[in-house]
ZAVOZA-659647 format. One record per atom (N, C-alpha, C, O): residue in one letter; x, y, z. Coordinates in steps of 0.1 Angstrom, whole numbers, plus 5000, padded with zeros to 4 digits. Layout:
<sites>
AXYZ;...
</sites>
This chain:
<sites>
X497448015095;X496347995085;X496548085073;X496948205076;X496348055061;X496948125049;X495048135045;X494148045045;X494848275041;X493648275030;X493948385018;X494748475016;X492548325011;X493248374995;X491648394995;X490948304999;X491148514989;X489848524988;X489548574969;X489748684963;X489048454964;X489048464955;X488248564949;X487048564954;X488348664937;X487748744931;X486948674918;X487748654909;X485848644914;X485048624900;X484248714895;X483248774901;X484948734882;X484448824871;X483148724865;X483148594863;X482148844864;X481248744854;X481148774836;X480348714828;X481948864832;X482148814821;X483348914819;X483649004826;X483948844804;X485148934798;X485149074801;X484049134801;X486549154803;X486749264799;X487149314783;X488149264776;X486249394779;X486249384759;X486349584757;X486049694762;X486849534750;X486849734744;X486249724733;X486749674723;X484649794734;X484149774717;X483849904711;X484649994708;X482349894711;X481750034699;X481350134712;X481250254709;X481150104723;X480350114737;X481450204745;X481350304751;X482550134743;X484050174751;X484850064758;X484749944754;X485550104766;X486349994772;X485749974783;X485550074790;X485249814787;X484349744797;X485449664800;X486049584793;X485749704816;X486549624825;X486149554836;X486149604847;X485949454834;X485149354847;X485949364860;X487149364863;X484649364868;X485249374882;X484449304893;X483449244888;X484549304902;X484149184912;X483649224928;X484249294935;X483049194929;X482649254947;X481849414947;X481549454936;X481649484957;X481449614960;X480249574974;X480149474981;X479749684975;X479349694987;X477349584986;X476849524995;X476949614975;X475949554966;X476049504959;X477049544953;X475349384955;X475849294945;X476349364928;X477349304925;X476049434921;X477149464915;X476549664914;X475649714907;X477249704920;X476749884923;X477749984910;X478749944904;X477350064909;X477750174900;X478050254909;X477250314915;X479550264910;X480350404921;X480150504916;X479350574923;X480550534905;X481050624890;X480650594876;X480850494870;X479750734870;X479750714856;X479950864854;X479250964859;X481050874846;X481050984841;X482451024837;X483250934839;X483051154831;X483551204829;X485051214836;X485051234848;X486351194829;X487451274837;X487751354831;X487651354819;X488251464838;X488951574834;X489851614828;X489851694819;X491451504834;X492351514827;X492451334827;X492551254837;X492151324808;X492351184808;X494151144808;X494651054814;X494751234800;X496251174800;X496451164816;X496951054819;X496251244826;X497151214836;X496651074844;X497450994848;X495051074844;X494650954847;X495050834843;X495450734850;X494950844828;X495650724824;X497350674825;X497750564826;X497750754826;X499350754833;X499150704845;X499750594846;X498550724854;X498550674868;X497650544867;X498050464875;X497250534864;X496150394863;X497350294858;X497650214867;X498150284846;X498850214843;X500050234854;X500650124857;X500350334860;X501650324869;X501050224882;X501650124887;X500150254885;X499150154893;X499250024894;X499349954904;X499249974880;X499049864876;X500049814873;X500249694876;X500949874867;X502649814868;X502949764883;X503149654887;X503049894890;X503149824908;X502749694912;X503049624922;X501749654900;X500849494909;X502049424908;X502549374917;X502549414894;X502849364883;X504949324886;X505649224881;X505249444895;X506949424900;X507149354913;X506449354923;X508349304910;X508949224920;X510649284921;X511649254916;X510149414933;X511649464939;X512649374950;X513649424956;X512249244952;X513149164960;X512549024960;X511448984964;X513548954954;X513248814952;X514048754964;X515248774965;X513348684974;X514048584986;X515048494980;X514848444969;X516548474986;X517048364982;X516548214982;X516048144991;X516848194971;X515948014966;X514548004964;X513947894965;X514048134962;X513248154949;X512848244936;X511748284932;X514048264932;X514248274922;X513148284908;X512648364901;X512848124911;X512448074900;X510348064906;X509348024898;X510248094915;X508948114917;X508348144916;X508448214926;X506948184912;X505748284904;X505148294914;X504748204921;X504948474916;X503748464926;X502648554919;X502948664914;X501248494919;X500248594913;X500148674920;X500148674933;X500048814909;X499848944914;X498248964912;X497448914905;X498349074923;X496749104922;X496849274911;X497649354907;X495449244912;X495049354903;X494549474915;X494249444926;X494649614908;X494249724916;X493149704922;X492349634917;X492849754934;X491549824941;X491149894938;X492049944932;X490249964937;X489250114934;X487850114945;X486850034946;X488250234951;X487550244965;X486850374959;X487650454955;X485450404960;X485050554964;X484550564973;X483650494977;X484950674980;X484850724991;X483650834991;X483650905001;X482650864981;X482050924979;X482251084974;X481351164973;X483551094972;X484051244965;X485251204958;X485551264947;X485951124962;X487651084953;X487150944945;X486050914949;X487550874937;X488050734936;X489550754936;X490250854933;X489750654940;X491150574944;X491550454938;X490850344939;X492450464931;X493450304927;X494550284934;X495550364935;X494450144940;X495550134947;X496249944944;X495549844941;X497849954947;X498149844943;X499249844950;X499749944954;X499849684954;X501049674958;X501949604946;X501649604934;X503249554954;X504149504948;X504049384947;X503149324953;X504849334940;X504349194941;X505149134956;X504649034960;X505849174960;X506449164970;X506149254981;X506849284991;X505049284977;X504249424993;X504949504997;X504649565007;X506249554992;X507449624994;X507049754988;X507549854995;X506549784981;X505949944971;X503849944973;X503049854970;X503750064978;X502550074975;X502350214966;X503050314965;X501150184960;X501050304954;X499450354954;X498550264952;X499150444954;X497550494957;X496950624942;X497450734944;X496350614934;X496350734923;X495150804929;X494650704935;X494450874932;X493650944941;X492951044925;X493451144920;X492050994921;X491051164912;X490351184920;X489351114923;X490751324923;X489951434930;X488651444922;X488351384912;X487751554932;X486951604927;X486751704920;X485551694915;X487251794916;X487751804901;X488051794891;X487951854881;X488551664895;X488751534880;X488051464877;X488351354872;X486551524879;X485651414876;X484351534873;X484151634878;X483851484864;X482751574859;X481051614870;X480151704869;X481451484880;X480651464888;X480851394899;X481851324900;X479851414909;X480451314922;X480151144921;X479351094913;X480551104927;X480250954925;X479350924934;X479150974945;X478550824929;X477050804930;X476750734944;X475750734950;X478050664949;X477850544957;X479150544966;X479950624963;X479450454976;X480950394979;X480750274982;X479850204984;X482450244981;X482650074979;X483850024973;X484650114969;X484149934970;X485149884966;X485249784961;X484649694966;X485849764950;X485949664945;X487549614936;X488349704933;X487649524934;X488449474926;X488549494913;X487649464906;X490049554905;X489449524889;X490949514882;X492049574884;X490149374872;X490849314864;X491849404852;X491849404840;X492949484863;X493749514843;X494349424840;X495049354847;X493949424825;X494249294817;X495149354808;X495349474809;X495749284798;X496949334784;X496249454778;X496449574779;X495549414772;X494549474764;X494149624772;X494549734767;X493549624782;X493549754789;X494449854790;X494449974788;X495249754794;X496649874797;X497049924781;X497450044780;X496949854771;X497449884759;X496349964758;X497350004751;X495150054756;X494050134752;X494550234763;X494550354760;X494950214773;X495150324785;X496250384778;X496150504776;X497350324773;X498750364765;X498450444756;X498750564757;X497650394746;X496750504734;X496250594734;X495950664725;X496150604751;X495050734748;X495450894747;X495650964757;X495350944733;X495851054734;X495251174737;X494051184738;X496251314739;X495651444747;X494551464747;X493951424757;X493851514738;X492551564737;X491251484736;X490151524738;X491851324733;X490151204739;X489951254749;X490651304757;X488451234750;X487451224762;X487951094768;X488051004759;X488251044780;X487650974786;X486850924797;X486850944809;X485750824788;X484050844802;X484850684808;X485550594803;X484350724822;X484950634831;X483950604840;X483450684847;X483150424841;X481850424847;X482750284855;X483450204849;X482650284869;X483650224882;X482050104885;X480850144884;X482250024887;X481149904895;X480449804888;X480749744878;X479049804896;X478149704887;X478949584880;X479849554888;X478849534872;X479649444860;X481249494859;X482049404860;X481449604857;X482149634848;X482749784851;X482049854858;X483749814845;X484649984847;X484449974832;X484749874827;X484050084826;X484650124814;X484950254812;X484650354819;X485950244800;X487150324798;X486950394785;X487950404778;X485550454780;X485550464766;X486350594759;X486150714758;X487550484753;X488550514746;X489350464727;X489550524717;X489350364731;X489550314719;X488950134717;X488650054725;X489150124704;X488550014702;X489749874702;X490849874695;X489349794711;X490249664717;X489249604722;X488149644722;X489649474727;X489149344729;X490049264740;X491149214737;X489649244753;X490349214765;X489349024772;X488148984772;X490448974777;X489548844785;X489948844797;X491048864801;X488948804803;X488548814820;X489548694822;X489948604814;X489948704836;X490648604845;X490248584862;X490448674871;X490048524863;X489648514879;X491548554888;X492648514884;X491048644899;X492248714903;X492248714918;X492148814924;X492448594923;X493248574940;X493748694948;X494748754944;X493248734957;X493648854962;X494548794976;X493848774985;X495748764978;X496848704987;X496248765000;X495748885002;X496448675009;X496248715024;X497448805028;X497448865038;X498548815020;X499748905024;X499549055024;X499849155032;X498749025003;X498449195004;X497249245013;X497249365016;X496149165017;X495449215027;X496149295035;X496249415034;X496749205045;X497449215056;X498049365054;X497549465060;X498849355047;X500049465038;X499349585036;X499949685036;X497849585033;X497049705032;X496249795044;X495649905044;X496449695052;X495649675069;X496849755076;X496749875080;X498049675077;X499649735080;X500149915079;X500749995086;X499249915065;X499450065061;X499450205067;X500150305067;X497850155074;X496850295079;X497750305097;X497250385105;X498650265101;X499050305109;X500350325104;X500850415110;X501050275094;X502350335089;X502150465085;X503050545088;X500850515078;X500950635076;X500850745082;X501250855080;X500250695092;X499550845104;X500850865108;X501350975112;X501650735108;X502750765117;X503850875112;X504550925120;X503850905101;X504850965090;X504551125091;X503551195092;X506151155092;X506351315094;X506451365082;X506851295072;X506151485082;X506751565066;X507951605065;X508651645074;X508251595057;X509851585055;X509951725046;X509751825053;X510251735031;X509851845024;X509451885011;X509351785003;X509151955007;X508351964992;X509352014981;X509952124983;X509451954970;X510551974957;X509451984944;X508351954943;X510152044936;X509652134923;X509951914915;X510851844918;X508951904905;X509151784898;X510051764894;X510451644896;X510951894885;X512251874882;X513151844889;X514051784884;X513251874904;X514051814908;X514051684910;X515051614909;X512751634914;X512951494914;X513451404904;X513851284906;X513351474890;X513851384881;X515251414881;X515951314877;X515551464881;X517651524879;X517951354894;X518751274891;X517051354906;X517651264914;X517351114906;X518251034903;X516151104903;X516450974894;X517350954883;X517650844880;X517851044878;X518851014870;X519750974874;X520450964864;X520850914886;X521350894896;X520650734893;X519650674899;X521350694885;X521150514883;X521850384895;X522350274891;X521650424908;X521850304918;X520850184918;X519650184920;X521650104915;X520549934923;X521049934934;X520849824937;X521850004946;X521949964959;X520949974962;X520150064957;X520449854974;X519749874982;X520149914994;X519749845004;X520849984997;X521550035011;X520650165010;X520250225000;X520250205028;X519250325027;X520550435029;X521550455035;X519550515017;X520150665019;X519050775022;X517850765023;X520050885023;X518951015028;X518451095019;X519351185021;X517651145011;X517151225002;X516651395008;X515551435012;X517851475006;X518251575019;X517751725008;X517951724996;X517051835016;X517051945008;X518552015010;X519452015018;X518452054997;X519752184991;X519852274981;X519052244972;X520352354981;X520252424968;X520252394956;X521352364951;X519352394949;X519552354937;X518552204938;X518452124928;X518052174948;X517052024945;X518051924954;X519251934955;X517451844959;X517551734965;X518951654965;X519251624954;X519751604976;X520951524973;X520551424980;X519651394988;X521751364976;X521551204984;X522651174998;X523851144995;X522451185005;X523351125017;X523451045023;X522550955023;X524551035034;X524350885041;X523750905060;X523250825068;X524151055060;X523151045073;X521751155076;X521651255068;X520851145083;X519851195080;X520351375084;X521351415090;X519151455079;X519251605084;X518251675082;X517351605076;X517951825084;X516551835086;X515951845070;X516451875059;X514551815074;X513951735059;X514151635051;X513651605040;X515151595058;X515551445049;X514151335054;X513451335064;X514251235043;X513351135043;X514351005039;X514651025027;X515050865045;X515650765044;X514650685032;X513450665034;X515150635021;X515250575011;X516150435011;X517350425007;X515450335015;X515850185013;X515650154994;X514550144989;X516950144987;X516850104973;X515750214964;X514550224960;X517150284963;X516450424955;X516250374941;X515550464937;X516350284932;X515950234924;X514150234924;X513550254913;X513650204935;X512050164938;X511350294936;X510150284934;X511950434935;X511650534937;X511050534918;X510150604913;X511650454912;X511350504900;X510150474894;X509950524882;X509250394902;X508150344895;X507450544892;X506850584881;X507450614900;X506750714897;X507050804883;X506150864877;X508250814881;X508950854872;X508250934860;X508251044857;X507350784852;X506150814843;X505650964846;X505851054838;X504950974858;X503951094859;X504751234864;X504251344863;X506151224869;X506551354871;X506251454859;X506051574861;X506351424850;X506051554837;X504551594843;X504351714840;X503651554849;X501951604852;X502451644868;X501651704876;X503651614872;X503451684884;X503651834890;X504851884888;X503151884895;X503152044900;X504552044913;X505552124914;X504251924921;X505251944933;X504851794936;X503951724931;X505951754946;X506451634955;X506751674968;X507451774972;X505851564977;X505651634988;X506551484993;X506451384987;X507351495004;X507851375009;X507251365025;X506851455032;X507451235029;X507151175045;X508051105048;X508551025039;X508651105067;X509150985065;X509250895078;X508650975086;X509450845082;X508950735094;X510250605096;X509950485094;X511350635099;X512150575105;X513050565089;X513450665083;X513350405085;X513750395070;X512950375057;X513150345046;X511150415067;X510150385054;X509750605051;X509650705057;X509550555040;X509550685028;X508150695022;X507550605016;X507950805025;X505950855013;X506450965005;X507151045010;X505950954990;X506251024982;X504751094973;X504151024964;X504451214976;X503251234973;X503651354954;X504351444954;X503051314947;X503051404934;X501751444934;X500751374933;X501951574936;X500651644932;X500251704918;X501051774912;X499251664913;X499151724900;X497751774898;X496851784907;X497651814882;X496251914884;X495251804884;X495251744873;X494251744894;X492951674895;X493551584902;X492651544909;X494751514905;X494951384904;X496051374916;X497151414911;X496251344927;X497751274930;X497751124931;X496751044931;X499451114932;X500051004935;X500850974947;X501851034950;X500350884954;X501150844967;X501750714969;X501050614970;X502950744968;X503850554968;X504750574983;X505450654988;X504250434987;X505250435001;X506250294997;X505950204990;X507450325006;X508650245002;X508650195018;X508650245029;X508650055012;X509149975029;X510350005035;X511150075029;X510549975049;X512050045056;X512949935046;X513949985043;X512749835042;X514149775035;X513649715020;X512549715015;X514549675016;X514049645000;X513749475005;X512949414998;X514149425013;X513549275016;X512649295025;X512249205032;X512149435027;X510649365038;X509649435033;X509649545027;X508449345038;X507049385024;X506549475038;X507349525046;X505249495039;X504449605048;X503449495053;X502549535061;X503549405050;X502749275061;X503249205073;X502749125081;X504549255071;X505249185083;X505549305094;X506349305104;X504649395090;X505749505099;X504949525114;X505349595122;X503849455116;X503449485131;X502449585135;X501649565144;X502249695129;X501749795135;X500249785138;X499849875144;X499249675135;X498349635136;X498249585154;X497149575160;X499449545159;X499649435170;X499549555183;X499249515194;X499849655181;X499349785189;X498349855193;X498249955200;X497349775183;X495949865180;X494949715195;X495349625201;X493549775193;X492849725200;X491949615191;X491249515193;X492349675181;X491649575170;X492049595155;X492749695154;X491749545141;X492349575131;X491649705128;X490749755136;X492049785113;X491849855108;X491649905093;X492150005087;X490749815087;X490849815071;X490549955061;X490349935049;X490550075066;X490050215063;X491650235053;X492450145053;X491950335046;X493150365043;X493550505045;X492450565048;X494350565045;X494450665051;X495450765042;X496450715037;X494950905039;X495751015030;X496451115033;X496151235035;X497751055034;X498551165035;X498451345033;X498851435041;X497951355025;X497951505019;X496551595026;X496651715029;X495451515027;X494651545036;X495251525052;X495651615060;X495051395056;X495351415075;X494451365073;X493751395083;X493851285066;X492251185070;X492151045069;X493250995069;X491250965069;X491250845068;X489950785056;X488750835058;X489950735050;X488750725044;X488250555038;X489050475034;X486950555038;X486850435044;X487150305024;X486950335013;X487550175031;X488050065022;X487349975029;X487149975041;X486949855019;X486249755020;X487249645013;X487349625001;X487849595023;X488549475019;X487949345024;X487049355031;X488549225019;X487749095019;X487749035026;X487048935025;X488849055040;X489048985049;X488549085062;X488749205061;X487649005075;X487049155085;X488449175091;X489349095093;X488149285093;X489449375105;X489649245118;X490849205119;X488949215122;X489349115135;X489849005129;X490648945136;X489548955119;X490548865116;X492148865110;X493148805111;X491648995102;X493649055099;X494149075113;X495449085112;X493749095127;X494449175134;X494849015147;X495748985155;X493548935144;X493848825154;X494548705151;X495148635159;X494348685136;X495048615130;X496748665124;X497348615114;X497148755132;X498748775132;X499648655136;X499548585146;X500348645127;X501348505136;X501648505149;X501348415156;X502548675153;X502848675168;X501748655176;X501848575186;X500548735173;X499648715183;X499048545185;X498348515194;X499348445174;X498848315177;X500048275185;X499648185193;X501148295186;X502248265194;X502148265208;X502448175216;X501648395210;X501648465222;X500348395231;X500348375243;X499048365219;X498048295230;X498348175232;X497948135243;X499248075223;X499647955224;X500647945239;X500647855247;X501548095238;X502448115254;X500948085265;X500647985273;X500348195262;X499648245276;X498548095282;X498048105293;X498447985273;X497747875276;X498647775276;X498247665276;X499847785275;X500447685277;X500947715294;X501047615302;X501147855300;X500947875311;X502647895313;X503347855322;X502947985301;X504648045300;X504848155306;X506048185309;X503448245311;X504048365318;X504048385332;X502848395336;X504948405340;X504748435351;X504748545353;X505548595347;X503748645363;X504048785365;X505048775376;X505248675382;X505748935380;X507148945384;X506949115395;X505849165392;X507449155402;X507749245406;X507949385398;X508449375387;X507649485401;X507349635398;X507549625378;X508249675369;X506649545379;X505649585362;X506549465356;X506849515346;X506949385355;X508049285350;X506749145348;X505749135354;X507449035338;X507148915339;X507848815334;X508048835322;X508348705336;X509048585329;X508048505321;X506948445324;X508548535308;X507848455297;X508848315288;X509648325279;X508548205296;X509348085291;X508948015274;X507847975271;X509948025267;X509548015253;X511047935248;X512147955250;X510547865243;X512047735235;X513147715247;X514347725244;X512647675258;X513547635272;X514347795274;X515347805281;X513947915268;X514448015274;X513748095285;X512648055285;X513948175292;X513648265300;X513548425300;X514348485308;X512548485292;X512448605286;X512148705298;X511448655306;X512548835300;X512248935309;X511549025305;X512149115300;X510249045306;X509549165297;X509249275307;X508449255315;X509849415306;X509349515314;X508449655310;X508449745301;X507749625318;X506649805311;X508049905316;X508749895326;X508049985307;X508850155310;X507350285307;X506150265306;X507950355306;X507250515304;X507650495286;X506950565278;X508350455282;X508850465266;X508150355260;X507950355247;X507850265266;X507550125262;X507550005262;X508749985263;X506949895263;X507349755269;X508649765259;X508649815247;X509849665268;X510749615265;X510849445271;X510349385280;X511949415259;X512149225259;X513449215261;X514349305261;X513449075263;X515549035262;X515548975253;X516648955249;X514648915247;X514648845238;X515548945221;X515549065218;X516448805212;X516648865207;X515848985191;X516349085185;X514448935190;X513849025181;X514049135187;X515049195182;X513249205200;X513449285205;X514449375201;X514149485196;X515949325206;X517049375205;X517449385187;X518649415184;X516649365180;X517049365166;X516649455162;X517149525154;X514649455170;X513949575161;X513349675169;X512649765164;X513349685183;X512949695197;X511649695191;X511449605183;X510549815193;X509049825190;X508849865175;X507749895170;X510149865166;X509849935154;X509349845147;X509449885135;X508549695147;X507849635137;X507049555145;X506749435143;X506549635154;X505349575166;X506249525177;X507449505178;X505249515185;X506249435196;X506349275196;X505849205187;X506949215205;X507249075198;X506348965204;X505249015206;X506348835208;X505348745213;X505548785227;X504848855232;X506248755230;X506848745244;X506248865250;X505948845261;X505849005245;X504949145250;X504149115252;X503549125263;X503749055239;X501849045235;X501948965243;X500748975248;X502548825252;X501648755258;X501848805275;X501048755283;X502848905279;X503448925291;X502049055297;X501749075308;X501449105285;X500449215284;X499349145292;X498749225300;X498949035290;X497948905299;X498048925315;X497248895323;X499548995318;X499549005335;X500249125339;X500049155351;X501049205332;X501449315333;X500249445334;X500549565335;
</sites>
């Protein structure tokens, strides 16, 4: 089942005499005011808001034989949690996430409300966000109708903006990719840019290792290293290293978190384990007892709550494997077996699924491709019915 839950603006985003009014869609009340007020540091905000919004906007891996295909991108989220807002966006290919986080510090005041909603960056926006220089004020009011940005004078038009059942998925996928992630180590900004300078398009993963002198690149892991699938992807952050204080890294098999700390504001981008796989396919939802739509912050150790458009039980039941696995368990594919074991019959084959102390294991070939590192496979989830 594919769903697409559509977002409607009820009127244009305009930058006038007022400020910049950014339409936006949904929240927790029919149209609520999160935020009115003040940021602290507008240049770093606005650098991240647009790095944000570029992320909707890239496509780090195009599938062979389509090439030539367009896929609409969605526009950022903005969640308050009642002390941070948050912008967050993927790739166009769910392969890069990125989250801009203004503290409470970076805001003149606390936010009034929580909730989430959708909002439309449009040409025009991003071009006033570009403009805005050092010493402007910018007042920043999140909900209701509308985000404004009052900055400069422009003129923006609304679009209705499809939010993909992928990137749902892909944002659900997350909150257990993250908890899962070790710290790796913390580097001075400069160093991180001396490593971007280092112009590879491989996408072969390398190791991003501490050393004297700032960060090298290698081919096998060591301590504090963090694995980098297509160091290229690393660059969307690039923009904001000049506002950054430190970079904190994480890392979780061949997927990578990269946190820039700066004054009021961080930035957190996670890189998928490969440059061809997005964060919707990766499973970790298929473990849980049910879905999980909250998002979760690295730099704290917390979780804090998101309001996405699809309910948690339906991201978590409507997984492909798991429709596979009930289609097994009613077609009457599993047989249970001797000391924890069961035969699960699937395309005239004969699968062996065993409980261990480390974890169910398959013979099947996913299994042996990915064992549990991108969920476990049908053949688990349906052998779990008698095991």
């Amino acid at each position: 089942m594919t769903v697409e839950q559509l977002y409607r603006y009820r009127h244009a985003s305009a930058v006038d005499g007022a400020g910049v009014r950014l339409a936006t869609s949904g929240g927790p009340a029919e149209h609520p005011y999160f935020f009115d007020g003040l940021i602290e540091r507008p240049p770093i905000v606005a650098a991240g808001l647009l790095t944000v919004a570029r992320i909707a906007r890239t496509r780090f891996y195009t599938p062979p034989g389509m090439a030539a295909a367009i896929l609409r991108a969605a526009d950022p989220l903005v969640t308050s949690d009642g002390t941070h807002l948050r912008f967050e966006s993927l790739s166009a290919d769910c392969g890069v996430y990125a989250r801009l986080d203004v503290l409470p510090d970076g805001l003149d005041r606390a936010p009034r409300a929580r909730g989430t909603t959708n909002v439309d960056f449009n040409d025009p926006m991003r071009s006033a966000l570009a403009g805005l220089a050092g010493p402007d004020p910018m007042h920043l009011a999140v909900g209701d109708d509308e985000v404004r940005v009052r900055t400069l004078d422009a003129e923006a038009v609304e679009r209705r903006v499809p939010l993909p059942e992928r990137w749902v998925r892909s944002l659900a996928e997350l909150n257990p990719i993250a908890r899962a992630m070790q710290p790796g180590a913390v580097y001075p900004a400069a160093h991180l840019r001396r490593l971007l300078q280092t112009r590879s398009r491989s996408t072969a993963v390398l190791h991003v290792t501490p050393a004297p002198g700032g960060p090298r690149l290698a081919t096998r892991p060591a301590a504090g290293s963090v694995a980098v699938a297509g160091l290229d992807r690393l660059r969307v952050f690039e923009p904001l290293l000049r506002h950054a204080t430190a970079v904190h890294t994480y890392g979780l098999n061949t997927s990578s978190a990269w946190l820039l700390q700066m004054p009021t504001a961080r930035l957190t981008v996670l890189l998928s384990p490969a440059v061809s796989r997005g964060f919707s396919g990766e499973g970790g939802l298929l473990d849980g007892a049910d879905g999980d739509t909250s998002g979760y912050d690295l730099a704290d150790g917390t979780s804090f709550g998101r309001v996405l458009p699809l309910a948690a039980a339906l991201i978590y039941a409507d997984q492909p494997r798991r429709r596979d696995a009930r289609a097994l368990v009613e077609a009457g594919a599993v047989e249970p077996g001797p000391d924890d074991t069961a035969t699960v019959r699937s395309g005239g084959t004969a699968y062996v699924v065993r409980r261990t102390p480390d974890g169910d294991r398959c013979t099947c070939t996913w299994f042996a491709t990915h064992g549990l590192g991108r969920g476990p496979c049908k053949h688990i989830l349906a052998a779990r019915s008698s095991l």
